[in-house]
Every structure is written in structure tokens, then in C-alpha cells.
C-alpha positions in Angstrom: 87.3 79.9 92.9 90.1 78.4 90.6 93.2 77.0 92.5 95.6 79.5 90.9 93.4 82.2 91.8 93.5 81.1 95.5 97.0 80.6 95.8 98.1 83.8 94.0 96.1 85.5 97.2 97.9 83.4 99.3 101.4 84.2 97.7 100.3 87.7 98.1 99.5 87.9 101.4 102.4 86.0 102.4 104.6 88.5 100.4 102.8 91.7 102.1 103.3 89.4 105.5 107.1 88.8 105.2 107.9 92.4 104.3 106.1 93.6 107.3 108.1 90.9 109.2 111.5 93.4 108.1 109.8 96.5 110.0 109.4 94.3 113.4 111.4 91.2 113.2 114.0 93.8 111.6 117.3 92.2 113.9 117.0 88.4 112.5 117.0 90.0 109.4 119.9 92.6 109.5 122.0 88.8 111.1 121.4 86.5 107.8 122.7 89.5 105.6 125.9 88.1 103.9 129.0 90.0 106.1 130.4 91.2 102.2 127.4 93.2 101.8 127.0 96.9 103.1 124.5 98.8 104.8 122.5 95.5 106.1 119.4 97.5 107.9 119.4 99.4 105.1 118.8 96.3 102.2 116.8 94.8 104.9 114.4 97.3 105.1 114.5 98.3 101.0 113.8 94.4 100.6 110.9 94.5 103.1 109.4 97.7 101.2 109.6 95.5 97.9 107.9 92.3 99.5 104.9 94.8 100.4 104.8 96.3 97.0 105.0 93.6 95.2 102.2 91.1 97.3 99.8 93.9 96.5 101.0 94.3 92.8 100.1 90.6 92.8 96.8 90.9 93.4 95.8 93.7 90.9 95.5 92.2 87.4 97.2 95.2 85.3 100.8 94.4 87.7 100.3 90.8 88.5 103.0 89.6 85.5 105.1 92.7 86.6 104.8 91.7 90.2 105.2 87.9 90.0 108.6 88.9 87.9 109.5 91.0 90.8 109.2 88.2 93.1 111.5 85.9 91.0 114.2 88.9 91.0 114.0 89.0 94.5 114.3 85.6 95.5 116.8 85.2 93.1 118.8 88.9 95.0 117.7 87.2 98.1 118.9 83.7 97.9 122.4 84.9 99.2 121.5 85.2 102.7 119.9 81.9 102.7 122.9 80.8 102.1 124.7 82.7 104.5 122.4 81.3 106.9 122.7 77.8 106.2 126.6 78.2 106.1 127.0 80.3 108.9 124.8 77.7 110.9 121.8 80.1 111.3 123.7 83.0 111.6 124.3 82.9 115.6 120.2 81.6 115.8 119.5 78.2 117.5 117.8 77.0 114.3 118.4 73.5 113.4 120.8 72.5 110.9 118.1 70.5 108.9 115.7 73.4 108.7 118.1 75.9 107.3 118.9 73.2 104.6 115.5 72.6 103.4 115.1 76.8 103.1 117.5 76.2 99.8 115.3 74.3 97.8 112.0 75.7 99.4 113.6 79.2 97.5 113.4 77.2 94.2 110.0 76.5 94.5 109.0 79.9 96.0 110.3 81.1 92.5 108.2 78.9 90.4 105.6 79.4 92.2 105.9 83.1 91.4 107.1 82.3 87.6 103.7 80.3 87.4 101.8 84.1 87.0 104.3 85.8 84.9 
């Protein structure tokens, strides 16, 4: 099987993953929403949906381009609260400084990564 074909499953799956993660993990989630914005479960649950929808668009030829664009629109929507994170010093978490530094750039390659099947 071809590399790209592999890691598209892979982005997928980690996609369908990470939404599921804003049904259970649902509190760390609602804490990195940037204070300014409004009904925080809310977005983090509307985001979660999204991640779901679009790791399975991904792997169904006819919405894969649609899919992987949706993935760049929502890193892009979601690169707020990684900053929020990183400035509010993980957000009240004990995460290390380091790590929520790295998570900038990491969102940069997340969206090529994406970009790469649109």
C-alpha cells in the first residue's frame, strides 16, 4: 500500500479519535477555549462533531478533497486555543511549558499534512 494511502488512514482515524476525545475528555477542552469566545461546551462539542465527520469524509474518495479542506479550516478556526493554551500556561493544566510550545508549529504541519490530499 502507497505511503499516502496509509497515512491518510491514519490522519483519519486520528481525526474520528480526537473528536471522540470532545464527548469524554469534554472539561480539558471547554479550559483551552479562548475566555473571548462564547458558549465553550457548545464549540467544543460542534468541533468534536466536525473532527468525526470529517476523519470519515477522509477516507471515502468522492469527500476526501472536501474533507481534507475541512481539516485545514479547522485547524486554522482551532489554532486560537492553542494559543490560549500556550499563553495562558496550559490553561490551569500541569503541562510543561515546552510541550505547549511545540503544539504551535505541530498545527502547521497538521495542516499540510491535510493540504497534501486536497
Amino acid at each position: 500500500m502507497e505511503i499516502k494511502i496509509v497515512l491518510l488512514y491514519l490522519m483519519a482515524v486520528f481525526y474520528m479519535t480526537a473528536g471522540i476525545a470532545h464527548f469524554t475528555k469534554t472539561k480539558f477542552f471547554v479550559r483551552i477555549v479562548p475566555p473571548f469566545l462564547p458558549w465553550k461546551k457548545a464549540l467544543v462539542y460542534i468541533s468534536g462533531v466536525a473532527e468525526i465527520l470529517l476523519g470519515i469524509g477522509l477516507i471515502f474518495e468522492v469527500t476526501r478533497n472536501l474533507a481534507a479542506w475541512g481539516v485545514v479550516f479547522l485547524l486554522v478556526a482551532v489554532f486560537p486555543a492553542n494559543i490560549y493554551h500556550f499563553t495562558s500556561k496550559g490553561a490551569g493544566m500541569k503541562l510543561p511549558v515546552w510541550l505547549l510550545a511545540i503544539r504551535l508549529p505541530i498545527q502547521f504541519l497538521l495542516i499540510a499534512w491535510a493540504w497534501w490530499y486536497t
